[in-house]
N, C-alpha and C positions, 0 to 999 in steps of 0.2 A: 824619350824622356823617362829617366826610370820611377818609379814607382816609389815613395814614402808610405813602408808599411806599417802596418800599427795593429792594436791588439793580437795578442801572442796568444797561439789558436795550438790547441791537441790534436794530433787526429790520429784516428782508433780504428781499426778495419782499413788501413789504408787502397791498398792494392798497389795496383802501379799508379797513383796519383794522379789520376785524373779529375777527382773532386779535388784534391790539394791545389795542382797546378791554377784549376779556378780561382781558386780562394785567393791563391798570391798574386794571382791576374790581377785579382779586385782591390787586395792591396793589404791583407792580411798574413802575419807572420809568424807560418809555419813552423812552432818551435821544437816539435817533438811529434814521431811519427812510428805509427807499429803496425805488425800484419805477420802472420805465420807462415805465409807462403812462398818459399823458397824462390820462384817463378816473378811472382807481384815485389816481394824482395829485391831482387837482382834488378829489376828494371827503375825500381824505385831510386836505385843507388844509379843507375848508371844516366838516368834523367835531372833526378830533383837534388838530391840530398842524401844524406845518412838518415838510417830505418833501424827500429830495434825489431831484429826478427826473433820473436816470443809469441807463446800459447797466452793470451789476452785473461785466461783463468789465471795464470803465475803471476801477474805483474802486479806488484803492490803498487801503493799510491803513492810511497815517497821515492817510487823511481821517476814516478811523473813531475814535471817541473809545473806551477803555478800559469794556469792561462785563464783569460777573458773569456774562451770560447773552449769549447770541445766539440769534435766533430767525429760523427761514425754511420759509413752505410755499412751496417752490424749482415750477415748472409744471409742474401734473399734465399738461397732455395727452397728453406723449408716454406714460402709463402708464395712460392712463384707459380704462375698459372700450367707452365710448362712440366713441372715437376709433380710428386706426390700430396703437396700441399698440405704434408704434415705437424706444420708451424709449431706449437710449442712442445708437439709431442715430438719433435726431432731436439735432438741435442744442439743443435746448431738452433734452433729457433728461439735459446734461451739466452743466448749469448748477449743480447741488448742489455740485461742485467747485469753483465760486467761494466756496461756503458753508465750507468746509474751508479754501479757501486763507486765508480770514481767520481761522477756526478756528486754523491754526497757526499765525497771527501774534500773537492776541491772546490764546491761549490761558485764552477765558473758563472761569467755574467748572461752568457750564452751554451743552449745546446742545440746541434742541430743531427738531425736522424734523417735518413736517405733509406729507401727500401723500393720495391716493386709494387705496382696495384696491388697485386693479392692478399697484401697486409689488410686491407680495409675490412674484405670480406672475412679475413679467418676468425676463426671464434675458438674460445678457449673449451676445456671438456666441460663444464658448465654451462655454454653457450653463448657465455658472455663475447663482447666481441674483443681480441687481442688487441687493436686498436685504442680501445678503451681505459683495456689494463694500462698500456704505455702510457699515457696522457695521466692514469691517475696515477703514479710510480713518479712521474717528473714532476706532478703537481705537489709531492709530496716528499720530494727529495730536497734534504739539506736547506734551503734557505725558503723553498718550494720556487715553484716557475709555473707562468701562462706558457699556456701548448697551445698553437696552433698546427692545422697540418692541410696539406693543397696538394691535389692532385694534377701535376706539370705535366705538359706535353713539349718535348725539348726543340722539337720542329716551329714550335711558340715564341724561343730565343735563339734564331738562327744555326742554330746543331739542322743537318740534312738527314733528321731522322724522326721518323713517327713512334719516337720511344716514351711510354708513360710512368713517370716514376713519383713516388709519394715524398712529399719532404715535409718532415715534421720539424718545427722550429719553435722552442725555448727561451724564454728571459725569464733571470729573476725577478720573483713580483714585485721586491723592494725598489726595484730600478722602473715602475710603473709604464712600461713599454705596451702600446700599441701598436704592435706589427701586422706589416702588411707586405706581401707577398709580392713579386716585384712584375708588373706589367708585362706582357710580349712584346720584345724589341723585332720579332720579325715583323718586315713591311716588305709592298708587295712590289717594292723592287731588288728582293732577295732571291737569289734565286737557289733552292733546295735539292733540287733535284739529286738523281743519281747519276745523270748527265754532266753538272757542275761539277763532278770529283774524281773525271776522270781523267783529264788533261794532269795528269805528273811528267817532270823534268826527271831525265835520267839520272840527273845530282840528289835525287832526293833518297834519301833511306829507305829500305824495306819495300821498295818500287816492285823489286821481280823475287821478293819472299810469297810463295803462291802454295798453302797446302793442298797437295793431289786428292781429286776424288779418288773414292772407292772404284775398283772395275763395274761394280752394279751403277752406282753415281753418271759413273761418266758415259757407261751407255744411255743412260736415258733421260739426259741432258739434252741430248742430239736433237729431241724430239719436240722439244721446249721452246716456242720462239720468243723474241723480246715482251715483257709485261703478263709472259703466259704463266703456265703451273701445268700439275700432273697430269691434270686434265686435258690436256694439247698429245697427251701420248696415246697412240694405240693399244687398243685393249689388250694386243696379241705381244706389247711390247713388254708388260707390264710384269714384275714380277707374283707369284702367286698370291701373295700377301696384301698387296696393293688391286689383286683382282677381289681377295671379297671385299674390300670394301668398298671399293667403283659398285660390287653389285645391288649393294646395301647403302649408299650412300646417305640415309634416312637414319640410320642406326647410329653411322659415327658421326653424325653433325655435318655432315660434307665439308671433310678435311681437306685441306687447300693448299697438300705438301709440293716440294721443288716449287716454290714460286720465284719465279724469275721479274724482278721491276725491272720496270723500262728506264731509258732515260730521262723520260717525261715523268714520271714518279717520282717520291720520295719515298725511299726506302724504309723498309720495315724494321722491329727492331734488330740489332748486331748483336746476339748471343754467344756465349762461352763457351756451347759446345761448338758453333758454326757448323751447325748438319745442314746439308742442303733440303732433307726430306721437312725440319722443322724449320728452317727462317731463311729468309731469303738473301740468303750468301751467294749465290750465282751471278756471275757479273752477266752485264743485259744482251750481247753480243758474243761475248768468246765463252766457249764452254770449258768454264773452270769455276771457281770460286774466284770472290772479291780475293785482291794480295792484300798482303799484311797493312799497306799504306794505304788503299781502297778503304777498308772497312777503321783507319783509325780515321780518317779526312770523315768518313763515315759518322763517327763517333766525334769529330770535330778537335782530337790531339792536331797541334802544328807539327808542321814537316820538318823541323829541326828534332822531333822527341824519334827516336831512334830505338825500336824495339831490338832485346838481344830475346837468347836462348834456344828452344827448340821451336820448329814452324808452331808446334800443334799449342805451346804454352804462351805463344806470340798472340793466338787469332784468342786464345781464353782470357789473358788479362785485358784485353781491350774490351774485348764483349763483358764481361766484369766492371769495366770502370762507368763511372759518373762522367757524362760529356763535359769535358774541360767549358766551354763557352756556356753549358747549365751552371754548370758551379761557380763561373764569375758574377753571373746577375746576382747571384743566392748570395755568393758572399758583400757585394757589393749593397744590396737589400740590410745586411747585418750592418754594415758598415754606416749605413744612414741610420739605423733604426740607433745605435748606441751613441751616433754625432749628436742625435737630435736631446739626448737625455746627458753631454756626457761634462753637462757644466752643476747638475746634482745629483749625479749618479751615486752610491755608494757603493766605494771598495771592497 
């Protein structure tokens, strides 16, 4: 049955549309769509749609067409746990404020922000928390807006990943929305695992797209059994770098690198860099990395979305995007919250 879409949605940070693809799941329609990265670009165009590929500082606001919603997971890296978690003091961590500038020009009826836990925690050079700041900038933008914001685990609505991601969600106050966050549709005859995503048909795309470990990688994968990690390796195996800190394990947190999940697991989260040493990319049996289709069934894209490019830009926009089957509950949540208001709503 197809789908009768409705409210005409922006969306800003696209990547390769994995949040997009949600939203249109849900039944919302995607009228205009942007992202600078040549990579998240090309895929965007060869999956969903036409993409304006622009620096999100040039784009003025009467290039943007008139929408209900705006939508943006703005770069996590300056916030992510993984990185130097230099939030607003990286140039890129300032970027949500193009998201607002259009915000108070076009003063949609919804906004919705996507990010990483480590938004929660950062704090501005005052100390304030950056979390904070966003919620008063949208309270205060254009018509102003109630913020709410929930901490998701995607493993909660059937995505096969224990990925935590923050989603902050916006109505204009005139439109007196009470939102609420939309339930966990997994039950517990779903099955998650990393077991479930491995039976691919030969017909399916990007099946045997597999990026090669490193020579150091691949040796000492060998040593890894199913559901194991570094620690399954011999000391004498180990490169020297990885030997001090086996000797010190107190010092660095007891780092939990090359983790390998079993198939009785549910997989950790699928990152952009896809390092074997930081996420656990390693398929649970054959010593390689998850293939390009592994880690999107991963990510929960369907096996009709067809990644192009180079292997290493294939395994980055995936680990980049929003789980498609995250972003349809979310949009589908908006989708109730503006039915429920949408007989006195104002335009």
């Amino acid at each position: 049955m197809k789908i009768k879409r409705k409210y005409d949605t922006v969306s800003l940070f696209s990547g390769a549309g994995g949040l997009d693809l949600g939203l249109s799941n849900a039944g919302l329609n995607i009228v205009w769509a942007n992202d600078i990265l040549p990579a998240a670009v090309e895929n965007y165009r060869h999956n969903i749609g036409e993409i304006v590929q622009k620096d999100i500082t040039t784009v003025e606001a009467d290039e943007v067409p008139d929408a209900e919603i705006i939508v943006g997971g703005f770069p996590c890296q300056p916030f992510s746990n993984a990185g130097k978690r230099l939030g607003p003091e990286d140039d890129r961590g300032n970027l949500y404020l193009e998201i607002i500038r259009l915000v108070r020009e076009k003063n949609p009826k919804s906004v919705v922000f996507e990010n990483v836990r480590g938004i929660l925690s950062m704090k501005n050079k005052d100390g304030s928390l950056f979390i904070d700041t966003v919620i008063y900038l949208l309270a205060n933008a254009g018509y102003g807006y109630d913020v709410k914001y929930k901490l998701l685990k995607a493993s909660d609505y059937k995505v096969p990943q224990n990925r935590y991601r923050v989603i902050i969600v916006a109505f204009r106050k005139d439109l007196n929305i009470n939102y609420q966050f939309p339930e966990p549709t997994t039950t517990t005859d779903d099955d998650l695992t990393v077991g479930s995503i491995l039976n691919i048909p030969d017909s399916v795309p990007n099946k045997k797209d597999v990026w090669k470990l490193s020579p150091q990688s691949q040796e000492l994968i060998q040593y890894i059994p199913e559901g194991g990690s570094w620690k399954n390796i011999p000391y004498e195996h180990l490169p020297e770098r990885l030997k001090r800190i086996r000797d010190d394990m107190k010092k660095y947190h007891s780092p939990n690198f090359y983790r390998r999940f079993g198939r009785h697991e549910i997989s950790g989260t699928i990152t952009a860099a896809a390092t074997p040493e930081n996420s656990g990319i390693l398929h649970p049996i054959e010593n390689r990395r998850f293939s390009v289709r592994e880690i999107a069934r991963i990510q929960s894209f369907p096996d009709d979305y067809e990644f192009v490019g180079s292997i290493s830009n294939m395994y980055k926009v995936i680990g980049n995007a929003v789980p498609p089957l995250l972003g349809e509950v979310i949009g589908k949540s908006i989708i109730d919250a503006l039915e429920h208001t949408q007989n006195n709503s104002i335009s």
